[in-house]
Chimera marker file (.cmm) of the C-alpha trace (Angstrom):
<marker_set name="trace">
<marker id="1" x="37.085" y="-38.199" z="-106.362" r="1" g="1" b="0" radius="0.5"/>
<marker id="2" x="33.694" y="-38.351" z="-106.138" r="1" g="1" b="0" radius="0.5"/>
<marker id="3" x="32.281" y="-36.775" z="-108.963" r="1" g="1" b="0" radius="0.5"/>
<marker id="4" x="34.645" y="-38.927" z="-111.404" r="1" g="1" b="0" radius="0.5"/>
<marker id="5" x="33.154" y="-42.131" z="-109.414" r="1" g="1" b="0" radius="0.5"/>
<marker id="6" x="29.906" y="-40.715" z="-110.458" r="1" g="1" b="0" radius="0.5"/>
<marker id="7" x="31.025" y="-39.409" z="-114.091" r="1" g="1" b="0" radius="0.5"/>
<marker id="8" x="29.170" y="-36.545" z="-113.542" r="1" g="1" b="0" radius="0.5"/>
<marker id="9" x="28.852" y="-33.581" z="-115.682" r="1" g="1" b="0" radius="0.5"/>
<marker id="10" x="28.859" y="-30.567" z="-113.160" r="1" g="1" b="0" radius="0.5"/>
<marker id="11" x="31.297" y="-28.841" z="-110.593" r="1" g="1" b="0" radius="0.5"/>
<marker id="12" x="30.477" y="-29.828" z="-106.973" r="1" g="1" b="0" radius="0.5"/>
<marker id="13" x="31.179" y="-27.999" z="-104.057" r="1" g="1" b="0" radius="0.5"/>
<marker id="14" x="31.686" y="-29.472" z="-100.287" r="1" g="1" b="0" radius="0.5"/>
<marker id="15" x="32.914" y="-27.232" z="-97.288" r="1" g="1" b="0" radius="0.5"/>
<marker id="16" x="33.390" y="-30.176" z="-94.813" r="1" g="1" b="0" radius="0.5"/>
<marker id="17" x="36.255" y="-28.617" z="-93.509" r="1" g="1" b="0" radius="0.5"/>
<marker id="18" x="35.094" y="-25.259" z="-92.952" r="1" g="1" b="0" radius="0.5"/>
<marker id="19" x="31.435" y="-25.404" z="-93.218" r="1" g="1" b="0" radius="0.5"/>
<marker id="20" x="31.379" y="-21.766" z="-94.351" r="1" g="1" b="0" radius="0.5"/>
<marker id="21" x="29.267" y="-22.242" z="-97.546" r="1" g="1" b="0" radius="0.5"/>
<marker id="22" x="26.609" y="-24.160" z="-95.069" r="1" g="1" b="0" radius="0.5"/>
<marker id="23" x="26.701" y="-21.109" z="-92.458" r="1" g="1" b="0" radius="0.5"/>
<marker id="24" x="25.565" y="-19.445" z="-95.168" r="1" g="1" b="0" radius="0.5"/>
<marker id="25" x="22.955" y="-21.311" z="-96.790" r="1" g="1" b="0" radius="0.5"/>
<marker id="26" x="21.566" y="-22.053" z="-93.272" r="1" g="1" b="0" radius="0.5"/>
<marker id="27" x="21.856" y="-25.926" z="-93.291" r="1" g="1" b="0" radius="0.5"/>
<marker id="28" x="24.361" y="-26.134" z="-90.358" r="1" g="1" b="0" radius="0.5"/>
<marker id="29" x="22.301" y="-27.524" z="-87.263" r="1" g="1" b="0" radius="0.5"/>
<marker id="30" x="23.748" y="-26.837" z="-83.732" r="1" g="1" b="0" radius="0.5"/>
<marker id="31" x="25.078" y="-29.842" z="-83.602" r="1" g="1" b="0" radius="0.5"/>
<marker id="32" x="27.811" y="-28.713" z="-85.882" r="1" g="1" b="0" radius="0.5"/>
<marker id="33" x="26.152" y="-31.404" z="-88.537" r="1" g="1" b="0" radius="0.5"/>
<marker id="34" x="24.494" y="-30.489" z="-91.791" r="1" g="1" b="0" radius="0.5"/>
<marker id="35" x="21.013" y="-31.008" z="-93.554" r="1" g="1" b="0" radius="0.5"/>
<marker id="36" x="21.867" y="-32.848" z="-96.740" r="1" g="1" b="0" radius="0.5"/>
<marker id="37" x="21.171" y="-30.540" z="-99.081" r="1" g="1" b="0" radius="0.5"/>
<marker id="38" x="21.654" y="-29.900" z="-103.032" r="1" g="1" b="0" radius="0.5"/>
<marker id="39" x="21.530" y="-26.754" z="-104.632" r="1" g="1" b="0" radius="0.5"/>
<marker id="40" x="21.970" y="-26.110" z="-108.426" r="1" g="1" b="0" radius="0.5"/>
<marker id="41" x="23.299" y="-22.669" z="-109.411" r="1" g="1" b="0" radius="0.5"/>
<marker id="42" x="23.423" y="-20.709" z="-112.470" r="1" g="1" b="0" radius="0.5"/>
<marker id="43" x="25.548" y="-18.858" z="-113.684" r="1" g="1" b="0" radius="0.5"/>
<marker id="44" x="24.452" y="-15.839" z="-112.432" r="1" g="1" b="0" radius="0.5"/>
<marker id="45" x="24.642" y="-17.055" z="-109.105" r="1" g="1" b="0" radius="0.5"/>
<marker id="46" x="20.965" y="-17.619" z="-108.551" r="1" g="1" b="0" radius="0.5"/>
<marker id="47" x="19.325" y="-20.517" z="-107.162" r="1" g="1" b="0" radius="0.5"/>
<marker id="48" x="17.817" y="-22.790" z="-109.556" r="1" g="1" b="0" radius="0.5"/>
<marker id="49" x="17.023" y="-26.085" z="-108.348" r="1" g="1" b="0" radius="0.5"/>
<marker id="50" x="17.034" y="-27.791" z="-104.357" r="1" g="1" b="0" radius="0.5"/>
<marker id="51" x="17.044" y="-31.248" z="-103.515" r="1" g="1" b="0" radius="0.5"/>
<marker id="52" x="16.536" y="-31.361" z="-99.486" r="1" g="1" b="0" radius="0.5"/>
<marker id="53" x="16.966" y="-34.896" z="-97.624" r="1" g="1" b="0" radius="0.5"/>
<marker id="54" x="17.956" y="-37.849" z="-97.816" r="1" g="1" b="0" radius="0.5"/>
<marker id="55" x="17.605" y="-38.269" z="-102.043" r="1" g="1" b="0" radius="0.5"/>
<marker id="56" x="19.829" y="-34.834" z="-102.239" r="1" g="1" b="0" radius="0.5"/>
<marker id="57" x="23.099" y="-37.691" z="-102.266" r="1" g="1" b="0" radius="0.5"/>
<marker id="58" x="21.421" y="-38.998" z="-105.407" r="1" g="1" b="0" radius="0.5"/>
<marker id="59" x="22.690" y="-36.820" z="-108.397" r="1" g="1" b="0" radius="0.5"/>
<marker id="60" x="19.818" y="-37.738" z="-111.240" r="1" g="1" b="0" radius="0.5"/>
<marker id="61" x="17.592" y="-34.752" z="-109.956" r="1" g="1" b="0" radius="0.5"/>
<marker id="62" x="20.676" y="-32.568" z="-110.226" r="1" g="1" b="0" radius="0.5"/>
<marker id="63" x="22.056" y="-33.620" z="-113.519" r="1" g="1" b="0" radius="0.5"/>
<marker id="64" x="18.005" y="-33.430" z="-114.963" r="1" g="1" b="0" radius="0.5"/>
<marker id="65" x="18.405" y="-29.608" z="-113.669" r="1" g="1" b="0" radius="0.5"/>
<marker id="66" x="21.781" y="-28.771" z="-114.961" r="1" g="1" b="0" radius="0.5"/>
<marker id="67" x="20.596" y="-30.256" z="-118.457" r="1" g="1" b="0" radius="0.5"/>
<marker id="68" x="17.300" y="-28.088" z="-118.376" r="1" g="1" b="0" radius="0.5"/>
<marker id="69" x="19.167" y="-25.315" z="-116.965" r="1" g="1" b="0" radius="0.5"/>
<marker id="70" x="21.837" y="-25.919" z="-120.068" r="1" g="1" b="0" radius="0.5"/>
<marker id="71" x="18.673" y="-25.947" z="-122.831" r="1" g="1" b="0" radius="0.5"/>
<marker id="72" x="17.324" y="-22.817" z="-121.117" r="1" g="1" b="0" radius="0.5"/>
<marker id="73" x="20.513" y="-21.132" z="-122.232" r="1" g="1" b="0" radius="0.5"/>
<marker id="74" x="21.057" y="-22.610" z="-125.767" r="1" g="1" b="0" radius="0.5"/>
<marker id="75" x="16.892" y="-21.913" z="-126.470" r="1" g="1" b="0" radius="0.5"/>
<marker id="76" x="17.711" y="-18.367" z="-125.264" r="1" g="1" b="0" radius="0.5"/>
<marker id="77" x="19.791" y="-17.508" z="-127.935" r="1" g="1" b="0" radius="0.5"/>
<link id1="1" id2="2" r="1" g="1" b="0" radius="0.2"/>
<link id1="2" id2="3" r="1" g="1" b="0" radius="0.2"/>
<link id1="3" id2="4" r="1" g="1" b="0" radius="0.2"/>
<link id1="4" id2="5" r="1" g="1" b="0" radius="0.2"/>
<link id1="5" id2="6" r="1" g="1" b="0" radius="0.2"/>
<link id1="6" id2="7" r="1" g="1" b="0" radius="0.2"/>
<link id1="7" id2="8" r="1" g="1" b="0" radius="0.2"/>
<link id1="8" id2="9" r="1" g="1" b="0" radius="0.2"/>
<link id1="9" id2="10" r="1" g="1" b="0" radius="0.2"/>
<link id1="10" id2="11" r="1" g="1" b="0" radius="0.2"/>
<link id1="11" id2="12" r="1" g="1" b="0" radius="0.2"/>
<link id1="12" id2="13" r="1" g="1" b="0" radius="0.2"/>
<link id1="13" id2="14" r="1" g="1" b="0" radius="0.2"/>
<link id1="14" id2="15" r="1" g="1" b="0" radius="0.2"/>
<link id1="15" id2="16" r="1" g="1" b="0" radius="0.2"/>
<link id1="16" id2="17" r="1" g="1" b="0" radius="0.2"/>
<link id1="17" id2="18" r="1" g="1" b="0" radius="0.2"/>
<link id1="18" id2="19" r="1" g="1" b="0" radius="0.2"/>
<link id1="19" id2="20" r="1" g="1" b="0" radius="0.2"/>
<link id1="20" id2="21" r="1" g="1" b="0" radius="0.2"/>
<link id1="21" id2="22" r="1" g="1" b="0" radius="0.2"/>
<link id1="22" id2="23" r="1" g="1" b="0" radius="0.2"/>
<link id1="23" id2="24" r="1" g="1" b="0" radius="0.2"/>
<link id1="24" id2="25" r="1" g="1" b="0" radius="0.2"/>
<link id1="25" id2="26" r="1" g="1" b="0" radius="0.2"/>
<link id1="26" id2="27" r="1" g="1" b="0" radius="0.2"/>
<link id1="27" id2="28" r="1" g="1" b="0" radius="0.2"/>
<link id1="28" id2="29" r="1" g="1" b="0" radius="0.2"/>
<link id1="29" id2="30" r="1" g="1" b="0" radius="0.2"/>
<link id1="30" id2="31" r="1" g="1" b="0" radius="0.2"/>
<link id1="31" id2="32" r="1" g="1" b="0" radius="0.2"/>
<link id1="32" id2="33" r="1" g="1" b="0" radius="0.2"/>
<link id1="33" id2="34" r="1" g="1" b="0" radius="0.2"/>
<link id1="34" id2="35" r="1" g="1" b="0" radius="0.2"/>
<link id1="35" id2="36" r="1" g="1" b="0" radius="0.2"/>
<link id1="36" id2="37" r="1" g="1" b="0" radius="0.2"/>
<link id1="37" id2="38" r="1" g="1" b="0" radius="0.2"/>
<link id1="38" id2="39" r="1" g="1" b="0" radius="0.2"/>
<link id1="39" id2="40" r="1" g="1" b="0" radius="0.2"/>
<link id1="40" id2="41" r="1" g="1" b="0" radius="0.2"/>
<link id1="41" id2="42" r="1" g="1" b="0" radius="0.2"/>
<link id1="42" id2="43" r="1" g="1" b="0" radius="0.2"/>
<link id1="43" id2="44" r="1" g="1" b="0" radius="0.2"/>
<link id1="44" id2="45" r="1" g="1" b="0" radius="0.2"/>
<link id1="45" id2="46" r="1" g="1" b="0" radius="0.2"/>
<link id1="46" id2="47" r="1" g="1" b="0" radius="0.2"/>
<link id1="47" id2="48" r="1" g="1" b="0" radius="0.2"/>
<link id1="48" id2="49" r="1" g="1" b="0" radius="0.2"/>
<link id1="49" id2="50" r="1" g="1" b="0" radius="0.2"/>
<link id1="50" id2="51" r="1" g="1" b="0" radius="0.2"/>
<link id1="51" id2="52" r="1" g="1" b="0" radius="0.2"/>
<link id1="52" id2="53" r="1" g="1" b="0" radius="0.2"/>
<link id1="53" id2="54" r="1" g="1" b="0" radius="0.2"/>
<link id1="54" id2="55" r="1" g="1" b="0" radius="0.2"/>
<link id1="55" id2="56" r="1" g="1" b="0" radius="0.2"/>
<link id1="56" id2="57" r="1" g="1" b="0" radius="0.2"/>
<link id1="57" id2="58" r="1" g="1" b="0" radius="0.2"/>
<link id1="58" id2="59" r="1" g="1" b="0" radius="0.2"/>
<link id1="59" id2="60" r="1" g="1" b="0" radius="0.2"/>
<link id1="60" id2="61" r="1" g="1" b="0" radius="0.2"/>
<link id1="61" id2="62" r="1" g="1" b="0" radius="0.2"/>
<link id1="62" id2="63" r="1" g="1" b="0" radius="0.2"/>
<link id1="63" id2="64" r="1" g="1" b="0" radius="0.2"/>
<link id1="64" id2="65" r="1" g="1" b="0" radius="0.2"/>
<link id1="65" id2="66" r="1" g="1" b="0" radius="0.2"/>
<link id1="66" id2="67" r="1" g="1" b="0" radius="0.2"/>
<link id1="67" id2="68" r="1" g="1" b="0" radius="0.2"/>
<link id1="68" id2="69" r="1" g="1" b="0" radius="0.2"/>
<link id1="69" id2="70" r="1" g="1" b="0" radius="0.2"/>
<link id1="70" id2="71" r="1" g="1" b="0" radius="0.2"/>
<link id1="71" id2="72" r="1" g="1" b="0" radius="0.2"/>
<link id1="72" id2="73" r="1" g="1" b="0" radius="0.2"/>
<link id1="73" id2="74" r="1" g="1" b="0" radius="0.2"/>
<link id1="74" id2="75" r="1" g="1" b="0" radius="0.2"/>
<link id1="75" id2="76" r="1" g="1" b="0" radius="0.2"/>
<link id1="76" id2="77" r="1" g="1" b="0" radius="0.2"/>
</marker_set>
């Protein structure tokens, strides 16, 4: 699996198959293709961080978001 290859620390999501979740962001082009994309989410379902391009297959920037995201919620209490 990817993410294990990676050891990362987050849920992903891909719709490859369906491409639903990308209809709905707006990302799928005409040509049936997709922009590459990353968006973090928190946990109430908001947009918090996106990575558009060609560095969105990099997972750094993501994993720097989920952490701040993660010390936003622990400083919060």
């Amino acid at each position: 699996m990817f993410a294990e290859q990676l050891k990362l620390t987050f849920p992903l999501l891909s719709d490859f198959g369906t491409r639903e979740m990308a209809k709905a962001y707006g990302v799928l082009r005409p040509d049936g293709m997709c922009n590459r994309i990353t968006y973090v989410v928190d946990k109430e379902g908001k947009i918090a961080f996106v990575e558009i391009g060609n560095t969105a297959i990099d997972p750094t920037a993501t994993d720097e978001a989920c952490s701040r995201l993660a010390h936003r919620a622990a400083t919060a209490k």
